[in-house]
C-alpha positions in Angstrom: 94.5 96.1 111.9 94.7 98.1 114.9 91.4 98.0 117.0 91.3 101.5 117.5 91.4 102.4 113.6 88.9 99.6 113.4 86.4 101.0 115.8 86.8 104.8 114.4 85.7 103.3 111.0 82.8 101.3 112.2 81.5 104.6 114.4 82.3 106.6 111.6 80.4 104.4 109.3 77.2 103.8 111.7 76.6 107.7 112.6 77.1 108.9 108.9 74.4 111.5 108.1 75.4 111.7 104.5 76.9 110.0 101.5 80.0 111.9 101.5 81.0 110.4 105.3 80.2 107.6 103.7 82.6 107.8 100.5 85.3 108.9 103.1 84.8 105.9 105.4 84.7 103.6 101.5 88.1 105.3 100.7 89.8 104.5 103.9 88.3 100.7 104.0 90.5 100.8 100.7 93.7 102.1 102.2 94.4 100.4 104.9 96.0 97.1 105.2 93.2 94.8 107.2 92.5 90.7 107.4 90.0 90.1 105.1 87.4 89.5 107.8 87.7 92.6 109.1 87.0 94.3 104.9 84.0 92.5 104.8 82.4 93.2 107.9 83.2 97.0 107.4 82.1 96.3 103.5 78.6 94.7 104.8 78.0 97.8 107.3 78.8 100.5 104.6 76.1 98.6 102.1 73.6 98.6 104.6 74.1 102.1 105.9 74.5 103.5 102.6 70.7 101.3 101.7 69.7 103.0 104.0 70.3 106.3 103.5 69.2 105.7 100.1 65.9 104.7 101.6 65.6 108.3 103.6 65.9 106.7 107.1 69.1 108.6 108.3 68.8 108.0 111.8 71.3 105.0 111.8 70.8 102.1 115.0 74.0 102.9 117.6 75.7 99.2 118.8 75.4 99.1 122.6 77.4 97.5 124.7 76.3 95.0 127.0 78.0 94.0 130.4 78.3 90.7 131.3 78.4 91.0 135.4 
């Protein structure tokens, strides 16, 4: 999988405000062609944003990168 389709659909996934963004990011997880790795990381991400919308707390945590020097 390219890393830039990759990194839209984890962004996309992380700062969903809705369930809708969600279903979108679901339905292109599905269509694209991806190592297995990669569909369950994405898969475990979804679940847990879409817990926790379900749970009311739709301010998701934003990855930050850290710099090694």
């Amino acid at each position: 999988m390219d890393t830039r389709v990759y990194l839209h659909l984890t962004e996309s996934i992380r700062t969903a405000r809705d369930a809708a963004t969600l279903a979108a990011a679901r339905h292109l997880i599905g269509a694209c062609s991806m190592h297995p790795i990669e569909r369950d990381t994405l898969e475990r991400l979804l679940i847990g944003c879409e817990a926790a919308l379900r749970a009311g707390d739709a301010e998701m945590p934003r990855a930050t990168a850290t710099r090694a020097d």
